[in-house]
N, C-alpha and C positions, 0 to 999 in steps of 0.2 A: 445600678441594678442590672442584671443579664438575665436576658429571653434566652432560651433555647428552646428548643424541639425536637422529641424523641420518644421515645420509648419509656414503659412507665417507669419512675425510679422512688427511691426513701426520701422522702421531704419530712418536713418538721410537722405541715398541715397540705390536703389532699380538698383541694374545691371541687363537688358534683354539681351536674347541672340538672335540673328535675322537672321534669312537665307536672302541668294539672291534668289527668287521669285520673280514671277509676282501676288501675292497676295501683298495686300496693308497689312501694318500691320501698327496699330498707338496706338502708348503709348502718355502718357499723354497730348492727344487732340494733337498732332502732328502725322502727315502722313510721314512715313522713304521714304526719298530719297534713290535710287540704292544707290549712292555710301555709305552710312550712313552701308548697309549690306554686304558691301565690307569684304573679309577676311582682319580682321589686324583692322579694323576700328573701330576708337571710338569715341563719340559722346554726350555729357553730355548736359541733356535738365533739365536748372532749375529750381524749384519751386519755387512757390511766397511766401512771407511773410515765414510763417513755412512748407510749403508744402514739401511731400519729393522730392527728386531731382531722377533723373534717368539717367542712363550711360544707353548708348546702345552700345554694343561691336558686329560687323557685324562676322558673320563665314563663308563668301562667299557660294559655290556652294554648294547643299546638299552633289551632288555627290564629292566620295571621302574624306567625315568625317572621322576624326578618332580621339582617345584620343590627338594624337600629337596636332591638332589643338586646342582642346579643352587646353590642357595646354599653349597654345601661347596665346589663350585667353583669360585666365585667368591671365597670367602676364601681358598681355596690360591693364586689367583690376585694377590688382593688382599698377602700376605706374601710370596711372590716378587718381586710388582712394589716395596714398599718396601724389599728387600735389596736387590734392583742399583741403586734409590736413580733411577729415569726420572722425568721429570717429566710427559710425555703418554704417554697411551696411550689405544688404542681395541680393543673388544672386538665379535667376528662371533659373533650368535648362530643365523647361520640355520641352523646344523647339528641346532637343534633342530624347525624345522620339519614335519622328515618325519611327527613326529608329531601326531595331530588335536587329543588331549584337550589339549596343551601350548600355551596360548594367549599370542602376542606379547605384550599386556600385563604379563600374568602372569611372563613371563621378565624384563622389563625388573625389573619390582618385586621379583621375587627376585634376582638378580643384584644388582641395590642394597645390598638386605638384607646378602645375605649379604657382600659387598665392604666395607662399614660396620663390620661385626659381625666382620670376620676382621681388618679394621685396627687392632681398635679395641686401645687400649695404657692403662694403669690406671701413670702414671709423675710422678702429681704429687707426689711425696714424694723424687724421687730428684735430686741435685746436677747429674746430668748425664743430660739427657735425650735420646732417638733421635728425630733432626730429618729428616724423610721428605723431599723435594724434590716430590713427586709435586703437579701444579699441577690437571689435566684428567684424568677421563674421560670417552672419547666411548665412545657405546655405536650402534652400525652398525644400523639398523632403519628399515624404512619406516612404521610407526607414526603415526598421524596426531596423536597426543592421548601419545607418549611420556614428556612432561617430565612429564604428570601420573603417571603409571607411577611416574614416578622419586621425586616428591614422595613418593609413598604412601609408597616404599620406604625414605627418609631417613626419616617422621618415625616407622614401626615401628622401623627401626635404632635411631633415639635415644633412642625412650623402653624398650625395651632395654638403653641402653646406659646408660641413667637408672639403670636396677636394676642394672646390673653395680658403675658407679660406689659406689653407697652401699653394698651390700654388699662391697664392694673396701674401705671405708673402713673403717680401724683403732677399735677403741674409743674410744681417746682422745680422739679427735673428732668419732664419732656415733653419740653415744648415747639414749637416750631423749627427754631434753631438745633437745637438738641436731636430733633426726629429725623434732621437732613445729617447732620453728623453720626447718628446712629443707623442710616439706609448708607453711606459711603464706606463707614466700617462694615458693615456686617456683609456689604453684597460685593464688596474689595474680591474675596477667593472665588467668587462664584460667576460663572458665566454669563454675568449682567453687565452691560454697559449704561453707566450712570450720565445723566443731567442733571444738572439743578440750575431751573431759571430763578431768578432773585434779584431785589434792585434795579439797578438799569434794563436788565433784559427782560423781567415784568414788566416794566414800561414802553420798552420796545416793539415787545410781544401782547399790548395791549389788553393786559391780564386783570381788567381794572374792578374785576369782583375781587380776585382778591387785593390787590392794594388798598381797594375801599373798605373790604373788614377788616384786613388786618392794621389799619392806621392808631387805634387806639390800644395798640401793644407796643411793650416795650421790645417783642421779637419778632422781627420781621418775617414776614409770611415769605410761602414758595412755590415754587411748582417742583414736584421729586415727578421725572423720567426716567424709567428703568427699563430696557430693552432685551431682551432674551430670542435671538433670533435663531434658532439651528436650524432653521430651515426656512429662510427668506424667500422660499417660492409660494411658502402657504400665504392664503388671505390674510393679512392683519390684523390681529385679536385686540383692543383698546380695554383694560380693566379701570377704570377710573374710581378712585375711592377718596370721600371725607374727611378732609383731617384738621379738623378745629379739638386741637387741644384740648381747651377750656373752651366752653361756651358759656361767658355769663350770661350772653343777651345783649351787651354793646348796652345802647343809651335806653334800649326797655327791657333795664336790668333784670334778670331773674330775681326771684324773691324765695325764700322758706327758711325753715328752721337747717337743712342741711341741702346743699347742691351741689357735695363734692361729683355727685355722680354727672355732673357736668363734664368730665374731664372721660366719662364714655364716649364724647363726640366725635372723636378720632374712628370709631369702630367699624366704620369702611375703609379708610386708612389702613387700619392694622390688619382687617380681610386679606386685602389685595399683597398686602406685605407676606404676609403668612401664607400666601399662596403662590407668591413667586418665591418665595423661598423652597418651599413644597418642588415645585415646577422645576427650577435649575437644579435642586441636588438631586431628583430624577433623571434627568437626563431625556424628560421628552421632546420628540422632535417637532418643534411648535414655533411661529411666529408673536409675538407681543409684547407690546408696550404698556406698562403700567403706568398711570399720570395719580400723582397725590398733591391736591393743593392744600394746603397746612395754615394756618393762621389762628390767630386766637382770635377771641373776639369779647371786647375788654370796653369801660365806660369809660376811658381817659377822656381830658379835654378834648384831645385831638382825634376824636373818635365821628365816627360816621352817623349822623342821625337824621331820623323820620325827616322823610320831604325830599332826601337827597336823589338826583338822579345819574343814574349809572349809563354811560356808552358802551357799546361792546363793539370788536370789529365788524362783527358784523351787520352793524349798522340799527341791532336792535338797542331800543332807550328800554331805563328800566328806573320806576319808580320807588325807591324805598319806603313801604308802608309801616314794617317794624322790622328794624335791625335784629331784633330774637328769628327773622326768618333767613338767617346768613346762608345758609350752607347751600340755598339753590344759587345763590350768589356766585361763590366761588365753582363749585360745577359746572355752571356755565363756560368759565373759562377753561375749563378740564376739556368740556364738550368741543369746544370751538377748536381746540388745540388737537382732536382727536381726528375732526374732520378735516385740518390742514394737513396731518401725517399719513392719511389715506386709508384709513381703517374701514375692514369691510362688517366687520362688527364691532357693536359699542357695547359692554356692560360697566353703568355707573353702579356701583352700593354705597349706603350712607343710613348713618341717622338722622332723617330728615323730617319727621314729624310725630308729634305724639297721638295725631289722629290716626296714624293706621295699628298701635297697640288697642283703642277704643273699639278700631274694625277689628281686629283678629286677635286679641290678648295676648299671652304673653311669650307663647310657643312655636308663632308663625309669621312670619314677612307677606309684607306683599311684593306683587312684582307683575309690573307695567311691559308695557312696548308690543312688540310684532306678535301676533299670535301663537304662530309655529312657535318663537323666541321662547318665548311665555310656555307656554305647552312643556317644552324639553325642558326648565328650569324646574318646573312643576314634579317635576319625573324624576331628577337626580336628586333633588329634597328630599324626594321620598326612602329612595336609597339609602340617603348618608347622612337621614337627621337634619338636617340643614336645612327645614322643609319653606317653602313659599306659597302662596295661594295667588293664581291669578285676577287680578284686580283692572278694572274699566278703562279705558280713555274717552269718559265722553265729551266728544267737543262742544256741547253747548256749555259747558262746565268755564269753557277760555273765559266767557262774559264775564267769568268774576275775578280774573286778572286785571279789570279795566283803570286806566288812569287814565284823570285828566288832564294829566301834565308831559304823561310819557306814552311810550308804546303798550307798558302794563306795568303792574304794580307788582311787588314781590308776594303780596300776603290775598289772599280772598278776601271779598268782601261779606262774607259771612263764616260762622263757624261750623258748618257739615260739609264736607267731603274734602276737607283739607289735603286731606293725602290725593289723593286723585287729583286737586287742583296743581297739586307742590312737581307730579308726572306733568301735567299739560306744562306747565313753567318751563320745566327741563327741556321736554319734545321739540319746544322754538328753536334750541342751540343744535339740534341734532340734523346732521344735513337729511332727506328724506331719501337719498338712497341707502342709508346705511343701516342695517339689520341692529335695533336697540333695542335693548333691555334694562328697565329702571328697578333696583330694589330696594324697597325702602325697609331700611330691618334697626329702624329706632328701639321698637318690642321686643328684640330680641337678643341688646347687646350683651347683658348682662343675666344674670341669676342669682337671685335673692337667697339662697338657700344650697346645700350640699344636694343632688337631685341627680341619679343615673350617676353619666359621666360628666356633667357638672360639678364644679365648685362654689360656691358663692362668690362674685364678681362678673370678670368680666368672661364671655360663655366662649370667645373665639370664632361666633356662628357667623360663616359666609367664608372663612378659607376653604375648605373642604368643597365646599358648593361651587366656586371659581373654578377649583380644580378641578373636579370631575365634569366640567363644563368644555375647559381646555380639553381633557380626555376626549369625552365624547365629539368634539370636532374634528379631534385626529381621525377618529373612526370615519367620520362622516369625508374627511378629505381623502383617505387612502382605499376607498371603497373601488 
């Protein structure tokens, strides 16, 4: 399909965008009912004979606009126009003018965004697939530099849609093994230099969270290094991200009637992926390393269970209380490895507990560490959807890591404030000069449902957020 930007032209169907006001607004020869400019709301008034057609997509209150709405509008938009099956269309965004802080470019590139991201369809596994017709969009703007707008906004969509895909993908096709062969292909043209620790040099490198989860698969766990350096004078950016495949549970197997969604576990993984993908086909001038440890975590005999105790290099013991709490396990080793490379900032994301969905439902991450740290994450969520809620470190909370056999046990000794305990776990591996940030966005890998620029699966949330995190450092370094 092809974006362009330009000047109005003949499309097959014509998308308005409409406030809720008490001004009447009427598009072709119809008068918009309130609910017609409902936010979320969509609306398709046909034409006659060959006449063009027109969607009217509502953006409710003025108060309160922001790009996020504009990309939710854009993906209602974007799934309507693939159900009536148009092949052009052109979309008027001047209605968003009236306001100041709401800059043309900025529209163009969320519009995009969220038009990508609401199309996007996860159907390579099925016999018979939904074939869209849809050829053009034009997008109606006097813009002088639009097509770049547009650029920006394909390549955030894809590398989005980078992390929806692999976390869409079933086990049986990628799995640890699999996800190291598919970061060597994929990041081969791009400005990254690859590692992959594994086998011996896991062992060497003293990686022994993940060798310990990963022993009950039949595929050997990793550590994925991806380096993107254009500019090695900046401070050290550390992205570390989650990558347990399949999470059964190891020997305290999960249980229900369906747990493929097991195989969302990866969904910091694919973050970090989707953002260094993002990151290199931009061409920002940026320092960082991305660390992904990978392994599944499986009931074989030869698998790791309750009781077992873990050494780390750096000298912390670690008590296995239930092998279902793997994933601070293998981060640990991400951590320690971050603080050997010299990183002056650390951001871990992961799915790492279902207690912080209980704290914030199903819309919002948390997210831990340095205040300031916390604060600025708080802020570019807000921006680009990708939202997080700053959440406590309190350290009387460590006493419920306690064992008496090791340094600390992997699980609390009770069931409230897991998430918060699951951060203090982390914070031991994190050296204390190093500027860190924990997010735990288990609640958020996924969606249940077609919603804005969602699809039902897996949601992409946290590449975006990495990103404009990376952004905003640049700012903060070149000031």
């Amino acid at each position: 399909m092809l974006i362009t930007v330009g000047s109005e032209r003949t499309t097959e169907a014509t998308i308005h965008l409409c406030w809720k006001t008490s001004e009447p607004i009427v598009i072709a020869g119809v008068e918009l009912k309130p609910h017609m400019r409902e936010r979320g709301a969509a609306h398709l008034l046909y034409g006659r004979g060959t006449e063009s057609h027109h969607l009217v997509i509502g953006l409710g209150e003025v108060a309160g606009i922001s790009y996020e709405i504009l990309r939710n509008a854009a993906g209602v938009a974007a799934r309507t126009v693939q159900k009536e099956g148009f092949q052009t269309v052109a979309v008027h965004l001047e209605a968003l003018n009236i306001i100041e802080e709401i800059k043309e470019n900025e529209n163009i590139t969320s519009w995009t965004e969220g038009w990508l991201l609401g199309s996007y369809q996860f159907d390579r596994y099925k016999s018979k697939k939904k074939v869209f017709p849809l050829e053009k969009l034009h997008i109606i703007s006097t813009s002088t530099d639009g097509e770049v707008a547009v650029q920006k906004g394909i390549i955030r969509a894809e590398g989005t849609m980078l992390a929806r895909d692999l976390c869409n993908e079933p086990p049986n096709i990628l799995h640890p093994e699999s996800l190291v062969e598919f970061v060597e292909t994929h990041f081969a043209e791009l400005p990254v230099d690859i590692h992959i620790y594994r086998e011996e040099e896991l062992v060497k490198q003293q990686m022994n969270g993940l060798l310990t989860v990963g022993q009950g698969s039949s595929y050997k766990p990793a550590m994925i290094e991806l380096s993107y350096a254009t500019d090695p004078k900046q401070p050290l950016i550390v992205l570390v991200g989650k990558g347990i495949t399949f999470d059964m549970g190891g020997m305290n197997v999960k249980s229900g009637r369906d747990i493929s969604d097991a195989r969302f576990d990866m969904g910091g993984a694919c973050a970090v992926l989707g953002a260094m993908d993002i990151i290199s086909r931009s061409g920002i001038q940026a320092n960082i390393t991305a660390l992904i440890a990978t392994a599944d975590n499986m009931p074989d005999s030869r698998a790791f269970v309750p009781s077992t105790v873990i050494t780390y290099p750096n000298g912390l013991t670690v008590q296995v209380g239930n092998t279902d709490a793997e994933g601070r396990l293998v981060l640990a080793d991400a951590l320690l490895l971050a603080n050997r490379l010299g990183a002056k900032e650390v951001v871990d994301i992961c799915t790492l507990t279902g207690n912080v969905g209980e704290a914030l439902g199903l819309g919002i991450a948390g997210v831990w560490g340095d205040q300031s740290f916390v604060e600025e994450f708080a802020s570019i969520g807000e921006q680009n959807g990708d939202r997080v809620w700053p959440m406590p470190l309190i350290d009387e909370y460590e006493e419920l890591l306690h064992s008496d056999y090791a340094d600390m046990n992997n699980m609390s000794s009770i069931p409230y404030g897991g998430a918060i305990v699951a951060a203090l776990f982390l914070r031991r591996f994190v050296d204390p000069s190093i500027r860190w940030a924990h997010i735990d966005m288990a609640n958020t890998v996924q969606s249940k449902s077609d919603k804005g620029y969602y699809t039902a699966g897996a949601t992409g949330y946290g590449t975006r957020l990495l990103v404009d995190f990376v952004l905003s450092r640049q700012e903060e370094f070149f000031k």
